[in-house]
C-alpha positions in Angstrom: -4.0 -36.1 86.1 -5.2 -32.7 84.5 -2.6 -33.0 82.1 -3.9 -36.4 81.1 -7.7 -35.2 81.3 -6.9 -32.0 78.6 -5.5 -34.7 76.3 -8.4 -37.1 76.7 -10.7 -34.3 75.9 -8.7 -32.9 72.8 -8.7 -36.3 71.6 -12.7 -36.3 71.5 -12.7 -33.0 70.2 -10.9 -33.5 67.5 -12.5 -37.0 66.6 -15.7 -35.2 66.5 -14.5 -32.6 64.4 -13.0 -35.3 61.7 -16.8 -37.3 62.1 -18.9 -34.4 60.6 -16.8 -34.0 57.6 -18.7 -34.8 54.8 -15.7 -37.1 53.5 -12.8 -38.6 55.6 -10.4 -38.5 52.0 -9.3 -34.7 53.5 -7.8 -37.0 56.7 -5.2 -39.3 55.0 -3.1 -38.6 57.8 -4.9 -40.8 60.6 -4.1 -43.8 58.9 -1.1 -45.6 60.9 0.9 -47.8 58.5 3.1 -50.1 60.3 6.9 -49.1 60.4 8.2 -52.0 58.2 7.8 -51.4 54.4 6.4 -54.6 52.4 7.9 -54.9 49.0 4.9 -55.4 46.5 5.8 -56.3 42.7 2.5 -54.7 40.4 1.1 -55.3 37.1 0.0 -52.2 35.1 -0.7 -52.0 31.5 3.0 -50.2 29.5 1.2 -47.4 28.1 0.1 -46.4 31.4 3.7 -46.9 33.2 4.7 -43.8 33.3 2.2 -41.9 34.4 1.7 -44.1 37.3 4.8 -44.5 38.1 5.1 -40.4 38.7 2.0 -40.2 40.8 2.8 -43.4 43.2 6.8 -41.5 43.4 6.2 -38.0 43.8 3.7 -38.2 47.1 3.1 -40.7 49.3 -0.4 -42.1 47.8 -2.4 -41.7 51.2 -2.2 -37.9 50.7 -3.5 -37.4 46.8 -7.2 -36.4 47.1 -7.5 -35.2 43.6 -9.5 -38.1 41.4 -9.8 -35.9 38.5 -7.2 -37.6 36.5 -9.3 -38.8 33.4 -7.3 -42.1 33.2 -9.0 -44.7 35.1 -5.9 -46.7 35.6 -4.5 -44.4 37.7 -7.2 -43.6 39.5 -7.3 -47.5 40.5 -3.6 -47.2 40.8 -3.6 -44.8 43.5 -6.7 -46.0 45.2 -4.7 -49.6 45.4 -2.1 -48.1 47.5 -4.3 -46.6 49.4 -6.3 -49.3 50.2 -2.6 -50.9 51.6 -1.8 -48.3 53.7 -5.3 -47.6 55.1 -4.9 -51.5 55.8 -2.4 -51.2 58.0 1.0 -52.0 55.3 3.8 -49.2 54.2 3.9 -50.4 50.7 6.9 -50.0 48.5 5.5 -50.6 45.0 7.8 -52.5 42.1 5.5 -51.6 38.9 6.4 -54.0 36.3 5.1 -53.3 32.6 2.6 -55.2 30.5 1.4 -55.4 27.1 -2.7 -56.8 28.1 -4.6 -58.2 30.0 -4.4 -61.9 28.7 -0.4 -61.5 29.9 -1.4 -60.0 33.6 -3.7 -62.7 34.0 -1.1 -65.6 32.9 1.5 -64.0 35.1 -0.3 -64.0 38.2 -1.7 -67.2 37.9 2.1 -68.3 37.5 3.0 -66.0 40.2 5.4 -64.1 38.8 4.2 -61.3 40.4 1.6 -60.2 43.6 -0.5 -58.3 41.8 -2.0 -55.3 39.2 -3.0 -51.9 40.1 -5.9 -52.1 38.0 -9.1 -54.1 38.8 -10.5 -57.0 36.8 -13.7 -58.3 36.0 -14.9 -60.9 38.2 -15.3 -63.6 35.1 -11.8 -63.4 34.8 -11.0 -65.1 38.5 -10.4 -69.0 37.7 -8.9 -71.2 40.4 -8.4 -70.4 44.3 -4.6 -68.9 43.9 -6.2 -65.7 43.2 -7.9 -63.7 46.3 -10.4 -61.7 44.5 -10.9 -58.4 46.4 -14.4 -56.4 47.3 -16.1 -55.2 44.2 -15.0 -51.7 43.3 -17.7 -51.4 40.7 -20.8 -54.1 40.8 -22.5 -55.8 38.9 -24.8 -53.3 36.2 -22.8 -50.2 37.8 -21.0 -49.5 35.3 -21.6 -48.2 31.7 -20.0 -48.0 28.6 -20.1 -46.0 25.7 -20.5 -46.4 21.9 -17.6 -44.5 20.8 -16.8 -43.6 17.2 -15.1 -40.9 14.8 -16.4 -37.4 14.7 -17.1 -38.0 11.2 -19.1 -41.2 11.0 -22.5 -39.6 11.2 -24.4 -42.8 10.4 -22.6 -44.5 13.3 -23.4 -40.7 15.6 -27.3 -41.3 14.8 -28.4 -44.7 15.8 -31.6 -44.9 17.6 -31.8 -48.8 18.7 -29.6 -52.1 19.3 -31.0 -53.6 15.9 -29.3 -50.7 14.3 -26.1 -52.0 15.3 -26.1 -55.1 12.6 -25.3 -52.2 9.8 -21.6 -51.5 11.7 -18.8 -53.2 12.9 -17.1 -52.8 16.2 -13.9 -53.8 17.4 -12.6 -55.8 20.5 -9.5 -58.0 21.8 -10.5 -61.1 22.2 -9.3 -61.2 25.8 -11.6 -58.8 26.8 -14.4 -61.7 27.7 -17.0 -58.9 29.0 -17.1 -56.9 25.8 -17.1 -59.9 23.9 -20.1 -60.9 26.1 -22.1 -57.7 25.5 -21.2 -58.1 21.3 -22.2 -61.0 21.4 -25.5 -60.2 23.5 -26.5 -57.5 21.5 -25.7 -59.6 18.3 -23.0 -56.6 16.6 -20.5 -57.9 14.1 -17.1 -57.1 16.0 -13.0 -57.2 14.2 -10.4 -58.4 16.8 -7.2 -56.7 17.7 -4.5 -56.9 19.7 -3.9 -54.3 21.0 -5.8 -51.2 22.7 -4.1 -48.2 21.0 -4.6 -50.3 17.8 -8.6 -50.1 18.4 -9.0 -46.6 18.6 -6.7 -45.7 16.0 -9.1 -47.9 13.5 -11.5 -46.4 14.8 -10.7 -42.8 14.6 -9.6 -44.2 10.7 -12.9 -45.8 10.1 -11.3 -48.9 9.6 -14.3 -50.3 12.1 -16.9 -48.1 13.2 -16.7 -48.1 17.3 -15.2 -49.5 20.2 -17.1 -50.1 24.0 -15.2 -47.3 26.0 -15.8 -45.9 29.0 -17.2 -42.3 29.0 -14.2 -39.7 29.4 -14.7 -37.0 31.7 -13.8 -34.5 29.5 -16.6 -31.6 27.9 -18.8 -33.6 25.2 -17.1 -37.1 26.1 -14.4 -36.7 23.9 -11.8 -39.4 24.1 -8.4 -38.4 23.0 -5.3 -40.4 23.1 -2.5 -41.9 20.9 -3.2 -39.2 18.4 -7.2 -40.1 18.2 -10.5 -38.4 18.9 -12.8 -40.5 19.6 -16.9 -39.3 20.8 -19.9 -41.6 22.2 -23.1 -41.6 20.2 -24.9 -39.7 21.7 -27.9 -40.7 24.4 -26.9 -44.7 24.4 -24.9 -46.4 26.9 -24.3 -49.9 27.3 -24.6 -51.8 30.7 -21.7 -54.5 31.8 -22.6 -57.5 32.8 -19.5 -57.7 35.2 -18.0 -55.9 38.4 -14.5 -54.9 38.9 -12.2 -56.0 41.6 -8.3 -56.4 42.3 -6.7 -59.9 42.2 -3.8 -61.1 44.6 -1.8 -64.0 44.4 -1.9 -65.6 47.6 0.7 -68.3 47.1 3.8 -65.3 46.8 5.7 -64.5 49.9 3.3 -61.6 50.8 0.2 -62.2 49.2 -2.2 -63.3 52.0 -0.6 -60.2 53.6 -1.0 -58.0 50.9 -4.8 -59.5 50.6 -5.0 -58.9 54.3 -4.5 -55.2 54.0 -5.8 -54.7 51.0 -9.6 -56.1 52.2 -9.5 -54.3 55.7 -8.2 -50.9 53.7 -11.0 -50.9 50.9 -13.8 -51.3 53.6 -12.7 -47.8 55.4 -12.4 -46.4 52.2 -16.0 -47.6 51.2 -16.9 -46.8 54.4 -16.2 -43.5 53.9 -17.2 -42.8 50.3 -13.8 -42.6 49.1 -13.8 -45.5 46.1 -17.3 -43.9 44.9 -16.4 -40.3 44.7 -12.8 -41.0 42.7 -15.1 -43.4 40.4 -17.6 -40.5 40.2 -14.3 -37.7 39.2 -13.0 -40.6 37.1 -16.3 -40.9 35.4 -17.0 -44.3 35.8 -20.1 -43.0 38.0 -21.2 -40.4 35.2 -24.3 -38.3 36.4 -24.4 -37.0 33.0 -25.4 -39.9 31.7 -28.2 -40.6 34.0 -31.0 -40.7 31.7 -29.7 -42.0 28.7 -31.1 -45.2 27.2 -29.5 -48.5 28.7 -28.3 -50.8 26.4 -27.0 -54.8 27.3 -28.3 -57.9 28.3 -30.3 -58.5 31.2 -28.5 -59.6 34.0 -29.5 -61.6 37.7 -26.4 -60.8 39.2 -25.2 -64.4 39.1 -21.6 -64.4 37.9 -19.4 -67.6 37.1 -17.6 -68.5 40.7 -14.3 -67.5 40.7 -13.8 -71.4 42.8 
């Protein structure tokens, strides 16, 4: 009965010790995934395969604590496994390459695969196949900026929106929520079809800027397939949208997968997990705080996903 009674008490001791920490992500290791691993078959965009591929192979995901990654693929990537395994699932994840968003989209609805490691925007939901998750960033939350090459100093020194009918940005024609904000803010826009394909004619002031999120790196600077990109400075531009994982319910192990995935991101909200990795991602840029908010204004009301 002692014996029993010294355990008890540990027990309580230690669950007190684990309450005042200012964040649980340092206790990935009292999450109890079931024995039986669940075979899960992911989207994720090819010029970001790789990279997840080491990070979701090297460790088991619970244990990375480390958001700074300044890819906020990954960081989505690694905070969807997590969400599985805090809900309850051992996943074992099949990443499967793809060229945009358009394809993920068609493929799921098809369901040819469960689902992405990357989040959508909720626009992008049509139909009830898809289980559209929690949002991960809502509605207004998150900003974008207005980023161009070093040396297009007209671009670098715009003061106002109305400014913008003197440039030309670029955008796929997938991406609905960009499209949504050109069109809102009434800036001529090319098409492409590809992301690297934007910033490269952008860094070759082919087109002037692109909407990007803010990098996390000293002075913004965006660099990747061979470009430097930088925002003008002091503007950000609000999205109309919120971000959230999709699921195909109607695979084998989708309402499960959707099952976990839901009860997982609510302890992880709960305890300021998805918010800090958006915040060392930069999605949630303090820096940023004051600048002048640019975008449409918005009453929250989104087209249903039904």
């Amino acid at each position: 009965m002692r014996r029993w009674s010294f355990v008890l008490f540990s027990l309580m001791f230690f669950f007190q010790q684990v309450n005042a920490q200012s964040t649980a992500v340092s206790v990935p290791w009292l999450v109890v995934p079931t024995e039986e691993t669940t075979r899960i078959r992911a989207l994720v965009y090819q010029e970001h395969y790789q990279v997840v591929q080491n990070a979701l192979t090297q460790q088991s995901c619970e244990h990375i604590t480390n958001y700074r990654l300044g890819n906020m693929i990954l960081v989505e990537a690694i905070l969807f496994c997590q969400a599985l395994v805090f809900g309850g699932l051992r996943p074992d994840i099949e990443l499967v390459p793809i060229p945009n968003q358009p394809r993920a989209l068609e493929i799921l609805k098809k369901g040819g695969s469960d689902t992405a490691v990357f989040t959508f925007w909720r626009h992008d939901a049509q139909g009830k196949m898809l289980f559209v998750s929690e949002a991960m960033v809502g509605v207004g939350e998150y900003f974008k900026g207005l980023y161009t090459a070093r040396s297009n100093s007209d671009m670098l020194t715009i003061k106002k929106p109305s400014d913008l009918e003197r440039f030309i940005g670029v955008v796929d024609e997938s991406w609905r929520v960009d499209l949504e904000v050109f069109n809102c803010l009434k800036a001529s826009h090319s098409h492409i079809s590809s992301y690297p394909q934007a910033l490269r004619l952008v860094h070759a002031k082919r087109v002037d800027y692109i909407l990007h999120n803010f990098a996390s790196s000293p002075g913004f600077l965006h660099n990747a397939f061979d470009t430097e990109l930088i925002p003008v400075p002091g503007v950000k531009v609000q999205m109309p949208s919120s971000l959230h994982y999709f699921v195909n319910q109607q695979r084998i192990n989708g309402r499960r997968i959707a099952s976990a995935l839901s009860r997982g991101l609510r302890i992880m909200r709960e305890r300021g997990i998805i918010d800090r990795a958006y915040e060392d991602v930069t999605v949630f840029d303090h820096r940023i705080d004051d600048w002048e908010a640019w975008g449409c204004p918005s009453d929250g009301v989104l087209p249903s996903a039904n």
